[in-house]
C-alpha positions as CSV (number, residue, x, y, z in Angstrom):
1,X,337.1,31.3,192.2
2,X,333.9,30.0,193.6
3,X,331.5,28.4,191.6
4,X,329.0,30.4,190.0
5,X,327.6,32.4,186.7
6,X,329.8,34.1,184.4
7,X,328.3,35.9,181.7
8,X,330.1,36.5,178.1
9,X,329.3,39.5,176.1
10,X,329.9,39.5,172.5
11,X,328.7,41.1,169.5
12,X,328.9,39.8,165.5
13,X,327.9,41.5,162.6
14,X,324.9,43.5,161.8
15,X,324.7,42.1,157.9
16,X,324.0,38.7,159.3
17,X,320.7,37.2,159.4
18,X,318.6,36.5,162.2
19,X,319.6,32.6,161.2
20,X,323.3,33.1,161.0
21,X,323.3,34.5,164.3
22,X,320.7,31.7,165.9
23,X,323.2,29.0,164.1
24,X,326.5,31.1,165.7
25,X,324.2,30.7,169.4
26,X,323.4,27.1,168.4
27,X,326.9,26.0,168.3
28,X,328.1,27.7,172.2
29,X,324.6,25.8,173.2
30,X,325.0,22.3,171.5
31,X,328.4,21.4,173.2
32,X,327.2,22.7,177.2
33,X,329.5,25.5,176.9
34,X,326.1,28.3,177.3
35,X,323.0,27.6,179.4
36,X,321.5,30.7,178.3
37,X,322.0,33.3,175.0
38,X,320.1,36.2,174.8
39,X,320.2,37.6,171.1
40,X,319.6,41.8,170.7
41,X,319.9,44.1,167.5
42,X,322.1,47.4,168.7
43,X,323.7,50.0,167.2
44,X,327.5,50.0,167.9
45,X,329.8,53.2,167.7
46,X,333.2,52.9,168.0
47,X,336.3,53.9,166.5
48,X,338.5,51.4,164.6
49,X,341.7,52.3,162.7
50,X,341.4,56.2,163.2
51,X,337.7,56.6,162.2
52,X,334.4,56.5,163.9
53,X,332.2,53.9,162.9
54,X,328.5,53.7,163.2
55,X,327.3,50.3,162.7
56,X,324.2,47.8,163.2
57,X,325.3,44.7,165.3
58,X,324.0,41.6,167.3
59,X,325.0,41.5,170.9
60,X,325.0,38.4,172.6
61,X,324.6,37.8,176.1
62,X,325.9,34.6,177.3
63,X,325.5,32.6,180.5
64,X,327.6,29.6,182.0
65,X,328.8,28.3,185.1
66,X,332.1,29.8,185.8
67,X,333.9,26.3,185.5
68,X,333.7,26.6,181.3
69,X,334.5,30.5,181.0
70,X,337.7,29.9,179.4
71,X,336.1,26.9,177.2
72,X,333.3,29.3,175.9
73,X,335.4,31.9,175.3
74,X,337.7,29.9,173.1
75,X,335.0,28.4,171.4
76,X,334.2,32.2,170.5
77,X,337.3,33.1,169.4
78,X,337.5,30.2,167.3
79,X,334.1,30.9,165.7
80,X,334.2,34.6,165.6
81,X,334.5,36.5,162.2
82,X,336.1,39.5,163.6
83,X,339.5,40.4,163.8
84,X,339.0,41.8,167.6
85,X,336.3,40.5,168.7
86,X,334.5,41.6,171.7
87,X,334.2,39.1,174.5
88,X,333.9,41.2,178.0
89,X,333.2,38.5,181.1
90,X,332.7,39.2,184.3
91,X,331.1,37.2,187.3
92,X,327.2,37.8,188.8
93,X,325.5,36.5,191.9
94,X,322.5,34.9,190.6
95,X,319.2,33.4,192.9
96,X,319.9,29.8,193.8
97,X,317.9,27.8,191.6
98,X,319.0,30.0,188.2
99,X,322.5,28.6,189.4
100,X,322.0,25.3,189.9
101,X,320.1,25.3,186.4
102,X,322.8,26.7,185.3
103,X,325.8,24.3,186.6
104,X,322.8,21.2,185.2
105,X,323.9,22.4,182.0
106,X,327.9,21.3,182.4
107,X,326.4,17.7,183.3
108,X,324.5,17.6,180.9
């Protein structure tokens, strides 16, 4: 794969606090594995063991160079409090100097 952007989607729970979710964000951002994390409330619905669920959610929306993908992603799973979490992944074309900022942040 060429380098480039990836960008992670994930989403944690809805009963956390604006802070536990910034803290979650802090620690993909402290180590270089995120350039970017945008934070959103949502609604999720979704079925999960034979019932349909309803639920208030963050999503986060995370950017990295393509080169720590599989970093960031463990460093999710590791962190996440959900038994299936939801990491989707999947590669953009971004303007040239959004790249390059982002591909800084590895050297960091």
């Amino acid at each position: 794969m060429a380098p480039g952007i990836s960008v992670l989607a994930t989403t944690l729970p809805g009963t956390w606090t604006e802070a536990e979710v910034g803290s979650f964000a802090q620690h993909l951002i402290s180590p270089d594995l995120a350039a970017c994390i945008q934070i959103d409330s949502i609604r999720s619905v979704y079925r999960w063991d034979g019932e349909i669920c309803s639920e208030k959610e963050w999503r986060l929306q995370l950017k990295t160079s393509s080169k720590n993908v599989k970093s960031l992603e463990a460093a999710i799973l590791a962190a996440h409090p959900y038994e299936v979490p939801q990491i989707l992944i999947w590669d953009v074309d971004a303007s040239a100097g959004y790249l390059e900022w982002v591909q800084e942040r590895e050297n960091a």
